[in-house]
C-alpha positions in Angstrom: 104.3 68.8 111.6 105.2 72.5 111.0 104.5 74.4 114.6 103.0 78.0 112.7 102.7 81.3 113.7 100.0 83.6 112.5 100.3 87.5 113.4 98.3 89.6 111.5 96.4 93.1 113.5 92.8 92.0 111.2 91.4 89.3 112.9 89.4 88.1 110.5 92.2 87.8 107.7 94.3 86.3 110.9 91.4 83.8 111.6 90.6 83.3 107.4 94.4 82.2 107.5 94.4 80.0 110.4 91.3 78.5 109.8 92.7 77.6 105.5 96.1 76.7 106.8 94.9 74.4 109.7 93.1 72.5 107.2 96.5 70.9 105.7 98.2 67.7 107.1 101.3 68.9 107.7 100.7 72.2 109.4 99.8 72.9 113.1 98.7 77.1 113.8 100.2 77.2 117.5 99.6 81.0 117.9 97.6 83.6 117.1 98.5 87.3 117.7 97.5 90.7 116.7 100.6 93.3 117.4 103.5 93.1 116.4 105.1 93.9 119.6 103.5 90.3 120.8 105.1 88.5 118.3 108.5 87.1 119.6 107.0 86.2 123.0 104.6 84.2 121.1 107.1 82.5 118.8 109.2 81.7 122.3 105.7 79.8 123.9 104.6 78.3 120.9 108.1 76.9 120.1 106.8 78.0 116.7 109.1 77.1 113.2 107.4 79.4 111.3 105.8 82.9 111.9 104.2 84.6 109.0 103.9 88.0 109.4 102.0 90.8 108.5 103.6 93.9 108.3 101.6 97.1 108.6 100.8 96.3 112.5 100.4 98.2 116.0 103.3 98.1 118.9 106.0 97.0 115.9 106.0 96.7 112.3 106.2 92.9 110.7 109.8 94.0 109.2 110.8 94.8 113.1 109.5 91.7 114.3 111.3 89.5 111.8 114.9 91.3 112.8 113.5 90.5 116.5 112.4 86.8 116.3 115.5 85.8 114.2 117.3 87.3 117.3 115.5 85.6 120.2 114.8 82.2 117.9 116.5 81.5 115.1 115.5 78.8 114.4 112.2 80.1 113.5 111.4 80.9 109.7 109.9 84.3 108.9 107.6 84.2 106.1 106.1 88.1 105.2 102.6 88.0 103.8 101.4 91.0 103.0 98.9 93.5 101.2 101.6 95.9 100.8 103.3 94.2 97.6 105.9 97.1 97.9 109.1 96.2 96.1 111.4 98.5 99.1 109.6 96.6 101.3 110.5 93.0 100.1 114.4 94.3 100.3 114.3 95.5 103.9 112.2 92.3 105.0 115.0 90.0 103.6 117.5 92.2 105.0 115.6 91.4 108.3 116.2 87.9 108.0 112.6 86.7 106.0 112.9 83.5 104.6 109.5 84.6 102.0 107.4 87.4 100.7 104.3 87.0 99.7 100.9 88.9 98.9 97.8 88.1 100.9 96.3 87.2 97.4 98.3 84.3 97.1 96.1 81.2 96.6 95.7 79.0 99.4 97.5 75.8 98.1 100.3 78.4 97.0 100.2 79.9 100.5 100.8 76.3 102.4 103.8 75.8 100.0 105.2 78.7 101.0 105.0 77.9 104.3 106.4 74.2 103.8 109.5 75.6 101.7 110.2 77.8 104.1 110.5 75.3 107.2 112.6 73.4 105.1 115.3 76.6 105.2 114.3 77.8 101.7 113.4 81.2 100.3 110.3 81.9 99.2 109.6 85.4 97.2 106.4 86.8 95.2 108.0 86.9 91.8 106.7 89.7 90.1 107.8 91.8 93.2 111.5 90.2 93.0 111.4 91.8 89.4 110.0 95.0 90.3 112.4 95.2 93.5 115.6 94.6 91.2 114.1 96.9 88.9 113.7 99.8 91.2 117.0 99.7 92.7 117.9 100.8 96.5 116.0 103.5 98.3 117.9 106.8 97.5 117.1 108.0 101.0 120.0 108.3 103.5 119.2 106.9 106.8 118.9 110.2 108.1 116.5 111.8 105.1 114.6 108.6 106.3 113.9 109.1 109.9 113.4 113.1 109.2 110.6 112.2 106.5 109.2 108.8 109.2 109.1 111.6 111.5 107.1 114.0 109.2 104.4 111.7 108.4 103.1 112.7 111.6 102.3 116.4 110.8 104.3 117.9 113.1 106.0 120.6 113.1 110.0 121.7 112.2 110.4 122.3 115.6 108.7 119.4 116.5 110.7 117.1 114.4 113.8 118.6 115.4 112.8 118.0 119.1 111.7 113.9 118.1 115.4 113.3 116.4 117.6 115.9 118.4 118.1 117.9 115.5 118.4 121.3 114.5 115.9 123.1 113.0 117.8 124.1 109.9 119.4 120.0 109.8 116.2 118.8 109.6 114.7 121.4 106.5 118.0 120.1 104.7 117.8 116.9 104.9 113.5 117.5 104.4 114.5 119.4 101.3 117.1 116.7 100.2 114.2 113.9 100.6 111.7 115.7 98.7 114.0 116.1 96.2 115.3 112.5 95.9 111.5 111.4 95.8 110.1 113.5 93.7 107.6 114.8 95.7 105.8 118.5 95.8 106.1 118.8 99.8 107.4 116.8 102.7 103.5 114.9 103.0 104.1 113.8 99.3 107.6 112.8 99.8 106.5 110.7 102.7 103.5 109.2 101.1 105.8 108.9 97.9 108.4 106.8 99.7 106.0 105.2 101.8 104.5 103.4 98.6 108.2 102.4 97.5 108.3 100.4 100.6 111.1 103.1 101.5 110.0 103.6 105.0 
């Protein structure tokens, strides 16, 4: 019997899921949770051997929460099942230690496969976003251009930003300037929402 995680922050897609998957033999839904920042602690009491996980989600990101339960329980498989089909999102969630990636539109039979390969220590990936992820190459952001755009999604200010990262206020408009470049984008809210739908940040 595979012990299964669910953690998705809609709980009606996190019940739909549980409620499909818990229909097969072979698979057990042990835990439930909404936030990311609830999912290790979950995996830990559940003894679960497989979390999927969402990843647009309050307290932590599903890329975050991967990284932290292949920490605290290896053992546990990470399978990513997403809306966000992004294909820079697919590379940082392997990077993360993700066993699959998936899109929530996945077919159900399709979906309990996944989740069987993935138990059995195999990787599991969406493959027209594998093409579209070797396609596009690696984000052209530095890490730094990367926090300094994360940072700007929120509106604030230069000042503010610098404050947030410890910068200076002239740092940040070059690496803003750099990012907005290396995106493409007509401002820093572009460049954000630009590499934002590249699965950048």
């Amino acid at each position: 019997m595979i012990r299964l995680l669910i953690a998705d922050d809609q709980a009606l897609v996190r019940g739909a899921l549980a409620a499909l998957l818990g229909l097969e033999s072979d698979i057990e839904v042990v835990a439930e949770v909404g936030r990311g920042d609830e999912v290790v602690d979950a995996a830990l009491a559940s003894r679960a051997d497989v979390a999927m996980l969402d990843i647009e989600m309050p307290g932590m990101d599903g890329i975050a929460a991967a990284a932290a339960i292949r920490t605290a329980l290896p053992a546990c498989r990470v399978l990513i099942v997403t809306t966000f089909g992004r294909p820079g999102y697919l590379k940082r969630a392997m990077q993360a230690g993700a066993s699959g990636f998936v899109v929530k539109d996945t077919p159900a039979a399709q979906l309990a496969d996944a989740v069987r390969r993935v138990a059995q220590g195999l990787r599991v990936v969406d493959p027209v976003l594998a093409a579209d992820s070797l396609a596009q190459g690696d984000s052209p952001l530095t890490e730094r251009e990367t926090d300094v755009l994360s940072a700007a999604q929120t509106g604030g200010s230069i000042a503010d930003i610098a404050a947030l990262l410890h910068l200076s206020e002239g740092t940040v408009r070059n690496h803003l300037s750099s990012a907005i470049g290396k995106t493409g984008g007509r401002n820093r809210a572009d460049a954000a929402r630009l590499a934002r739908d590249n699965g950048w940040l």
